[in-house]
C-alpha positions in Angstrom: 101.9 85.5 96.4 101.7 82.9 99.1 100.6 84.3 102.8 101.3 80.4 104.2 103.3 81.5 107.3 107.1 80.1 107.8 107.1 76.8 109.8 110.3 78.8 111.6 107.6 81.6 112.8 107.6 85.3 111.9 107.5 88.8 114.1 105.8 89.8 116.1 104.8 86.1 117.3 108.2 85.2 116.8 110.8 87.0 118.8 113.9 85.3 118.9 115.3 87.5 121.6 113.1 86.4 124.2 116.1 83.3 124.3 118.6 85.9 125.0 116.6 88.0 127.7 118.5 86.3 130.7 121.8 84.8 131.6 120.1 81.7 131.9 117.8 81.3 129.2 121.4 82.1 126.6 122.7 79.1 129.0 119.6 76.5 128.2 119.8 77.2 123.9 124.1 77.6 123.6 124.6 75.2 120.7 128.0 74.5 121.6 130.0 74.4 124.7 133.9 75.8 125.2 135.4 73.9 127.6 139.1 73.0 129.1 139.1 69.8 127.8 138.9 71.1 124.0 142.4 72.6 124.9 146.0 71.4 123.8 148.7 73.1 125.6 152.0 73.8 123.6 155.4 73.9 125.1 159.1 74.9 124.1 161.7 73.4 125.7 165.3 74.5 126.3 168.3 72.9 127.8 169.0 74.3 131.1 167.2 74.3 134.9 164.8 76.6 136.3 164.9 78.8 133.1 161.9 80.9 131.7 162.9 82.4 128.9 161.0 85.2 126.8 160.1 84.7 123.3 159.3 88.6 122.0 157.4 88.2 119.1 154.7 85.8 121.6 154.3 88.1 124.6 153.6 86.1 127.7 155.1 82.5 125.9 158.4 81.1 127.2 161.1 78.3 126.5 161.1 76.6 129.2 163.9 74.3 130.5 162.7 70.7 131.4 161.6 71.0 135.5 159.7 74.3 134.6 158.2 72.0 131.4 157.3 69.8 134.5 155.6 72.8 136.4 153.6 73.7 133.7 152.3 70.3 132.9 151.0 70.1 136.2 149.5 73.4 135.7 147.8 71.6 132.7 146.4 68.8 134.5 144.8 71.4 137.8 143.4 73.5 135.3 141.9 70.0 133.1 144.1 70.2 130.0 144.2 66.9 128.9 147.5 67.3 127.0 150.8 69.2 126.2 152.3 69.2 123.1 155.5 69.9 122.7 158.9 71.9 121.0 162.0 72.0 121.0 164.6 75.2 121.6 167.9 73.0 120.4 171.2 75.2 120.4 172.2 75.7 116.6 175.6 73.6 117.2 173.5 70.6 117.7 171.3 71.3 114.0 172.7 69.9 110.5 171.7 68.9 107.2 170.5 65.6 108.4 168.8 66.3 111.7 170.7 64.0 113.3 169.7 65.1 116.6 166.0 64.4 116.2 167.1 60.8 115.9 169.0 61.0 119.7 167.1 58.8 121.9 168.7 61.5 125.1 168.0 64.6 122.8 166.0 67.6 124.7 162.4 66.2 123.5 163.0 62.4 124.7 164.2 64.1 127.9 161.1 66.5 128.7 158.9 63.6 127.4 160.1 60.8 130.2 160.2 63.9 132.8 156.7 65.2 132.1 155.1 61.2 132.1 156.8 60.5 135.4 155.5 63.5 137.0 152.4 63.2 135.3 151.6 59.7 133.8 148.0 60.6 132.7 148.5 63.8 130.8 148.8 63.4 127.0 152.1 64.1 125.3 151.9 64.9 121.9 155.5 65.5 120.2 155.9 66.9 116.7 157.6 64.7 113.9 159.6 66.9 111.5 163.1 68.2 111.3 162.9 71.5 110.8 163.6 72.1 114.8 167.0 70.5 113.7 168.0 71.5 110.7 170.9 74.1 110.0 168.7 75.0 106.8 165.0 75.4 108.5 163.1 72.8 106.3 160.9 70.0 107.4 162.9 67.5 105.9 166.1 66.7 104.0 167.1 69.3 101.2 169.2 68.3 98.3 170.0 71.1 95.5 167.6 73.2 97.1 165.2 70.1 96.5 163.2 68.7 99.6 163.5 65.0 99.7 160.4 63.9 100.1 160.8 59.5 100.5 164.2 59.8 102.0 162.9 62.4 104.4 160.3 60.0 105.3 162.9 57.2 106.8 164.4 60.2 109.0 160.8 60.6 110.1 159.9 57.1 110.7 162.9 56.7 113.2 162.7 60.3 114.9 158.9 58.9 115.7 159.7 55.8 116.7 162.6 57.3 119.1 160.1 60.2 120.5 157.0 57.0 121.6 159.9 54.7 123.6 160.7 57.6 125.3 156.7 57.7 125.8 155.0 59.9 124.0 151.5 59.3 123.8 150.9 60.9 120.5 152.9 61.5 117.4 152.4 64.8 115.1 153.8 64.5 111.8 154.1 68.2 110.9 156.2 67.6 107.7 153.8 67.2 104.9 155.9 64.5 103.0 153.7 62.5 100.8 153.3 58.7 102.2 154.5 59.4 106.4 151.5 58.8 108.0 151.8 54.8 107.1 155.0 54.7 106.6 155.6 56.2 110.5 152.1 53.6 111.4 154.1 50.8 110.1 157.5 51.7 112.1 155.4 52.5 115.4 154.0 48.4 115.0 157.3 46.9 113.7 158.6 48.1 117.1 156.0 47.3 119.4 154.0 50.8 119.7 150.9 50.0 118.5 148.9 51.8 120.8 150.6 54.6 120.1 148.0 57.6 118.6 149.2 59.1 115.2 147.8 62.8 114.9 148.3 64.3 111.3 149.1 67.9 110.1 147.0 66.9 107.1 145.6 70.2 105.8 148.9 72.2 106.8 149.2 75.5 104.6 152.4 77.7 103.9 151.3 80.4 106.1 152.6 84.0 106.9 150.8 83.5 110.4 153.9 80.9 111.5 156.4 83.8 111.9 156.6 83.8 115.9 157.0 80.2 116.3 160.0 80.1 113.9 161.6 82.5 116.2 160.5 79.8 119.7 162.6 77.2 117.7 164.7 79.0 116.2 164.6 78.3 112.8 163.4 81.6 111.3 167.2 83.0 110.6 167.8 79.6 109.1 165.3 78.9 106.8 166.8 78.7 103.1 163.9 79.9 100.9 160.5 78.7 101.7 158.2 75.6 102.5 155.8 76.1 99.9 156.9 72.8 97.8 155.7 70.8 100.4 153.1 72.9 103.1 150.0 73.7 100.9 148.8 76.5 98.9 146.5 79.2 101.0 144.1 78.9 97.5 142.9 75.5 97.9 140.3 73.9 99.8 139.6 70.6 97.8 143.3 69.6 97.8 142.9 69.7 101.8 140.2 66.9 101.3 142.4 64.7 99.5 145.3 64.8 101.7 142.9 64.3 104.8 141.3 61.1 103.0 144.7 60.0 101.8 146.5 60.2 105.6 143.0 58.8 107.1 143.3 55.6 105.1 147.4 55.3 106.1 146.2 55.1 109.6 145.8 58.4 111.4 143.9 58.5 114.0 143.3 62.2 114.5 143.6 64.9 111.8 144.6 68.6 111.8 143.9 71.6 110.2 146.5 74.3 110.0 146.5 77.3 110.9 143.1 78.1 112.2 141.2 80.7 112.3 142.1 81.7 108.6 141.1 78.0 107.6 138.0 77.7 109.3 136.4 76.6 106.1 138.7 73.7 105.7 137.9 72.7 109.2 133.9 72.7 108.7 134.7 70.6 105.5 137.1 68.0 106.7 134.7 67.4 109.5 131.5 66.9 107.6 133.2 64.8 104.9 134.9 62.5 107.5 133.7 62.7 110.9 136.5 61.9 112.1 138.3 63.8 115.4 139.4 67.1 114.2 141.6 69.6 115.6 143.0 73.4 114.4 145.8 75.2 115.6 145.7 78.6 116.6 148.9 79.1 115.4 152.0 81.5 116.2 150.5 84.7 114.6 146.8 84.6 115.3 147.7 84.6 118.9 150.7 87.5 118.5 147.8 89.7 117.0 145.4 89.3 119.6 147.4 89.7 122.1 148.9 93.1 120.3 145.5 94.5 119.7 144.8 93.9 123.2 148.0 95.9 124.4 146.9 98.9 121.9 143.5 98.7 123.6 141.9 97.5 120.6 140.3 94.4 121.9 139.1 93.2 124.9 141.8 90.3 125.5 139.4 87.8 127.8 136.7 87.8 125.6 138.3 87.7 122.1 140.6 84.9 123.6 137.0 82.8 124.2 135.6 84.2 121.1 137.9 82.8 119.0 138.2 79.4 120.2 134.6 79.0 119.9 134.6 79.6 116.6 137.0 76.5 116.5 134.1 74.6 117.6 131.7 75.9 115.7 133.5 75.1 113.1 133.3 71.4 113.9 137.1 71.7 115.8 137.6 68.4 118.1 140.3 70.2 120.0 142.8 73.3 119.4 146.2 73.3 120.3 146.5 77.2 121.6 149.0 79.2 123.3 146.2 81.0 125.1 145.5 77.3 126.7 146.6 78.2 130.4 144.8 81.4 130.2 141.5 80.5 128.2 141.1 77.5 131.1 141.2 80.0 134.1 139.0 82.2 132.3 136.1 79.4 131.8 136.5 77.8 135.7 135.0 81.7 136.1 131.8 82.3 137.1 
């Protein structure tokens, strides 16, 4: 047997706790840093003014009508957000079997959009492309015979996208998972002029129990006829997520997303190694609703499992995270 010694070291003349001894020798070796730039702020919006409006099933989330949407993105910038994304609250009279609405270039998301640039012109705006916010039957996209329409879908998409960047949205999200958006909205965004406008795709987005909460924000949950897993992807498979990454990558997006998070951490390590490309993760809906819940019980300690978990985000390889727990984590790291 081998007594060469390990070129890592060994005990006792190695110690590896001598870097964790003091707050400032953990400082010097942290491998990765959490900061309030890695942070994307989401948003509901409802019709009304000064309203801020509970959601229960996200304790300490609100709809908020369009001059509190403006409060908070100001919020966002003081605190060094660099962006808001955000969703719509539209009342049910307004949803159909088209989505017309999405397509209204006054609807409430083209309205909070122009409000939030004008108050604050360099804070990202990322709005979501997909229908289900505007549907009277909860699905991404149009449903015929129970059926999602997949290339007829993506024509709603194209023009709800090009609506959402000339009211000046910095960033579209296609959310949908129709096969063939992501250059079929690129080419729409150039025929009209928005080139510079960023395309971030919900590439790896799964059909999720952990999106339960944010049905209820938009109010689509008592909708929803059935469920999205002919489209979303299936919770089993990891190399399917590679291919639909490569696949929206080469139609032009210029970001990618994984989604949810914390459950897909895997997928998030892989996409980012195989690509390199800028990566976020969503901590959706229903990993924040259980913190938070455990925290209320007493079984957590809310700061630090808020900071815990989006670390892990980055070292998983995360760009970015869109979090509810945005406003909070960033007054938690300006700490001392």
């Amino acid at each position: 047997m081998s007594t060469k010694p390990s070129p890592l070291g060994s005990f006792p003349r190695t110690r590896l706790r001598r870097n964790r001894r003091a707050v400032w020798a953990r400082a010097l070796v942290a491998e990765h840093r959490l900061a309030a730039s890695d942070l994307i702020a989401p948003l509901f919006v409802i019709e009304g003014t000064n309203i801020a409006e509970d959601i229960a099933s996200m304790p300490g989330v609100q709809r908020l009508s369009i001059d509190r949407a403006v409060q908070a993105a100001a919020e966002a910038k003081r605190l060094g957000i660099p962006a808001v994304a955000l969703f719509p609250r539209i009342d049910d009279k307004l949803k159909g079997d088209d989505g017309a609405e999405a397509l209204n270039p006054d609807n409430l998301i083209c309205r909070a959009v122009r409000a939030i640039k004008a108050a604050q012109p360099d804070l990202g705006v990322i709005c979501d492309v997909a229908l289900d916010p505007y549907t009277s039957h909860g699905h991404d996209g149009l449903l015929h015979g129970g059926a999602i329409l997949n290339d007829e879908t993506i024509g709603v998409l194209c023009r709800q996208a090009v609506v959402q960047a000339q009211a000046g949205c910095d960033v579209i999200a296609p959310s949908d998972m129709m096969d063939g958006r992501v250059g079929a909205i690129r080419d729409a965004l150039d025929r009209a002029g928005l080139t510079d406008v960023q395309i971030l795709s919900y590439a790896a987005k799964y059909a999720s129990a952990f999106y339960g909460p944010f049905r209820d924000a938009v109010g689509s949950k008592k909708l929803l006829a059935g469920d999205k897993k002919t489209y979303q992807m299936d919770p089993a498979n990891s190399d399917e997520a590679i291919r639909e990454v490569a696949l929206d990558i080469a139609e032009g997006a210029d970001m990618v997303m994984v989604k949810p998070g914390l459950p897909y951490l895997d997928i998030v390590r892989r996409v980012k190694e195989t690509f390199a490309v800028p990566t976020f993760a969503y901590q959706v809906s229903g990993e924040y609703a259980m913190i938070v819940a455990a925290a209320e019980r007493g079984w957590l300690e809310r700061d630090r499992a808020i900071l815990e978990s989006l670390m892990a985000f980055k070292r998983a390889g995360a760009d970015a995270m869109v979090t509810y727990f945005a406003f909070e984590a960033a007054r938690l790291l300006q700490r001392p």
